[in-house]
C-alpha positions in Angstrom: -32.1 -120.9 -51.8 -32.9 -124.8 -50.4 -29.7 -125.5 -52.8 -27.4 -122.7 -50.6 -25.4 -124.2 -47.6 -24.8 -120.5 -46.2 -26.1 -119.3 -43.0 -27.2 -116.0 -44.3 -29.8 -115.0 -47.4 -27.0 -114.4 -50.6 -28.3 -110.1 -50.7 -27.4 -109.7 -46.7 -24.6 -112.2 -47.1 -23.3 -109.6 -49.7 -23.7 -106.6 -47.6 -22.0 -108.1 -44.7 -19.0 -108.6 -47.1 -18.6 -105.4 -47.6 -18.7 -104.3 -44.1 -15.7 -106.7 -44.0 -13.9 -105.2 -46.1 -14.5 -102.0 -44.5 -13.6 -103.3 -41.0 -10.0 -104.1 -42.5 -9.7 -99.6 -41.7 -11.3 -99.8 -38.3 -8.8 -100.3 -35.2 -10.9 -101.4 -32.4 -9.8 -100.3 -28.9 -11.3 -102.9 -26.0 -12.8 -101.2 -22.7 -13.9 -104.2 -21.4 -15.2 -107.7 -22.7 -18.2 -106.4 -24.4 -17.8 -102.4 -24.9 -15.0 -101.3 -27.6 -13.9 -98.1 -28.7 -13.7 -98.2 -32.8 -11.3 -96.0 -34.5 -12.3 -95.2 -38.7 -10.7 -92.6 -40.3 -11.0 -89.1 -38.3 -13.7 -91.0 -37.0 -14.2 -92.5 -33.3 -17.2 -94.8 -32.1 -18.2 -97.1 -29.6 -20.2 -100.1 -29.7 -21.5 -102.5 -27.4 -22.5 -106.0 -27.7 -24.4 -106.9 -25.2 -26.9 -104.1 -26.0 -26.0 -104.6 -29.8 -25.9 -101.1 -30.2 -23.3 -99.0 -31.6 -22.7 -95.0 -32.1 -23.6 -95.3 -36.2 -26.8 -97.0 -35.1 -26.3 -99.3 -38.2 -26.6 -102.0 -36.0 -29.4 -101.2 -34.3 -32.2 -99.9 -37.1 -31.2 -102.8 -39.9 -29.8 -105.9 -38.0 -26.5 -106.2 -39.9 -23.6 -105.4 -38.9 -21.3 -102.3 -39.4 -17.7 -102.1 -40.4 -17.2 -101.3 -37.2 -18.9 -104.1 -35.1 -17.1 -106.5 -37.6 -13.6 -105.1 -36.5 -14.8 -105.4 -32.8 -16.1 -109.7 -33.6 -12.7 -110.1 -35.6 -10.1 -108.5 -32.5 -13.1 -111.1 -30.2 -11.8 -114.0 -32.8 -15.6 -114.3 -33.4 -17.9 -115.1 -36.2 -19.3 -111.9 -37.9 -22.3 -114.1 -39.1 -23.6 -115.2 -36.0 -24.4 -112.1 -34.8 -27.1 -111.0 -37.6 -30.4 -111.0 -36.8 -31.9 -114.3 -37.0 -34.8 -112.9 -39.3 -32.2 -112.8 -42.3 -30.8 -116.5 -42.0 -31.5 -119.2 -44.4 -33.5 -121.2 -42.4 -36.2 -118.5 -41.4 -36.5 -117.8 -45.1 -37.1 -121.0 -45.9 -39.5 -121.5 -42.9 -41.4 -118.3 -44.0 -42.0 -119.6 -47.7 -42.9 -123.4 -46.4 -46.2 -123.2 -46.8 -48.4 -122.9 -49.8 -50.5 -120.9 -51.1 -54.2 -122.2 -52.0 -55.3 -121.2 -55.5 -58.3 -119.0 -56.8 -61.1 -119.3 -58.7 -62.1 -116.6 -60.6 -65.4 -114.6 -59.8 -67.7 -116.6 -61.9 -67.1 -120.1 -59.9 -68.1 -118.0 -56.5 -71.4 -119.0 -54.2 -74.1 -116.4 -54.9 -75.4 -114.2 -52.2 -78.6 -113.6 -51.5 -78.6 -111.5 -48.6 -78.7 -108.2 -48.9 -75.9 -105.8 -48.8 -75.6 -103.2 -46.3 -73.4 -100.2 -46.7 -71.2 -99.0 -43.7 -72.7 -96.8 -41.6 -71.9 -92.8 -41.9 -70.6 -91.2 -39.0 -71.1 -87.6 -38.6 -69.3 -85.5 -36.8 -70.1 -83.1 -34.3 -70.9 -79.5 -34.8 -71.9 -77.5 -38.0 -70.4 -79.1 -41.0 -67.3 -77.0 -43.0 -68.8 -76.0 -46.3 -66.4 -73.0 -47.0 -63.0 -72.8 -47.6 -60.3 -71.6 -45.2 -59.9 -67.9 -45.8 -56.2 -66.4 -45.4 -55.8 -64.1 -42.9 -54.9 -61.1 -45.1 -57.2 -62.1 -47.7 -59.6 -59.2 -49.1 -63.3 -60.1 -48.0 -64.6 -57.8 -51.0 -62.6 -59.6 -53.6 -62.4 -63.7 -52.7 -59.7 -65.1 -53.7 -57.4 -61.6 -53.8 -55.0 -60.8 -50.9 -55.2 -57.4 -49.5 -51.6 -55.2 -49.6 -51.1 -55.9 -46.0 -46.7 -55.6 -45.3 -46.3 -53.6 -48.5 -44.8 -50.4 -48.0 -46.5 -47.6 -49.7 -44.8 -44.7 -51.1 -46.6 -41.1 -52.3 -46.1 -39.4 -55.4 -46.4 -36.2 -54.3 -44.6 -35.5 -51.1 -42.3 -38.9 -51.8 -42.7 -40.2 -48.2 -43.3 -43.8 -46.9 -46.3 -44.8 -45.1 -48.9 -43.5 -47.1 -50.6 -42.5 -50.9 -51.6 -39.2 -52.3 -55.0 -39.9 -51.9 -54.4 -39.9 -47.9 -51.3 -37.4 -48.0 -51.6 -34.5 -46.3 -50.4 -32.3 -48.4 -52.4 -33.0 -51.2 -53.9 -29.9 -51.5 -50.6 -28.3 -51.5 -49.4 -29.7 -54.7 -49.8 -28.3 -58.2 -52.1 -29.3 -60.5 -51.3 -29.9 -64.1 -53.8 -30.3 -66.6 -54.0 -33.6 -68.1 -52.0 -33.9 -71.5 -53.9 -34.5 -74.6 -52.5 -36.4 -76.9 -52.4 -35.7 -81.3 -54.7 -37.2 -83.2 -53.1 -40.1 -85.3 -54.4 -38.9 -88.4 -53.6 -34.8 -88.1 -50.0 -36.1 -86.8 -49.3 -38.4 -90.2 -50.5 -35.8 -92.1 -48.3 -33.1 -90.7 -45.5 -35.9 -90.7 -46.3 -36.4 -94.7 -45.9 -32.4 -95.7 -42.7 -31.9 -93.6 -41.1 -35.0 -96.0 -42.7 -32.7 -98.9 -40.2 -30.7 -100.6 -42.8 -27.9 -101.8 -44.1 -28.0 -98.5 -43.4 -24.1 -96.9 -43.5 -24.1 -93.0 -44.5 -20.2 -93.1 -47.8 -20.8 -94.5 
């Protein structure tokens, strides 16, 4: 860096290089001395110098310049690097990194201390302390941790409405009851599977 002659650091020199070559697309329209109206692409801007502001705002949040305000400097027959923020030139780099930094010891070289150490003190807050989680709203109190069926549309099985189960229909006592269905025993239902595959097995008897 002390070996550079340029006005800017080399990484923002190299970004405002390619805003120049960007600007070489940009047709800038004067208003007045200071306010231009930018032309790139389908797009239209306007930027202004004395409040070093322009439309894309480039400007304004980073300090380097946009294609734009580059088109504007060139049509002013101006110097596109004197109006970077000073914070990114050369010499404020080198004034920032001037001084030096004293050296360390390592923890075994430092003074001993007798005094004794005192932790920070613990502020409490006011009111009863939080101790139990934040419930959800439509969170079952009888089972933590399990939301209730709250927004779920219920359907019955036995008159097929909305709204509702068949343990709250109202014609529950209407429907038929069927007895519950028993089902084979595993072992009689091999065993009758077995004789059918018999071929001296006779289905009368």
């Amino acid at each position: 860096m002390e070996a550079s002659s340029a006005k800017l650091c080399p990484r923002i020199q190299a970004r405002l290089e390619k805003e120049k070559n960007l600007a070489a697309n940009c047709i800038p329209i004067p208003s007045t001395n200071t306010i231009f109206q930018v032309n790139y692409h389908m797009d239209s801007v306007t930027f202004d110098l004395e409040a070093k502001s322009c439309t894309c705002r480039k400007w304004d949040l980073t300090g380097i310049l946009c294609c734009h305000v580059v088109a504007s400097i060139s049509f002013c027959k101006g110097d596109a690097e004197d109006f970077v923020d000073q914070v990114y030139t050369r010499e404020n780099y080198l004034r920032s990194y001037a001084g030096s930094i004293p050296p360390l010891v390592s923890e075994r070289h430092w003074p001993l201390v007798t005094s004794p150490l005192i932790p920070p003190p613990i502020k409490v807050g006011l009111g009863r302390p939080i101790i139990c989680r934040r419930k959800d709203p439509h969170e079952n109190p009888k089972k933590p941790g399990r939301l209730t069926k709250h927004g779920v549309e219920m359907t019955c099985t036995i008159c097929k409405l909305k709204g509702h189960n068949k343990r709250t229909c109202p014609n529950k006592d209407k429907a038929p009851s069927h007895p519950p269905h028993k089902k084979a025993k595993t072992s009689d239902a091999s065993t009758h599977h077995g004789a059918q595959n018999d071929p001296h097995f006779d289905a009368t008897t």
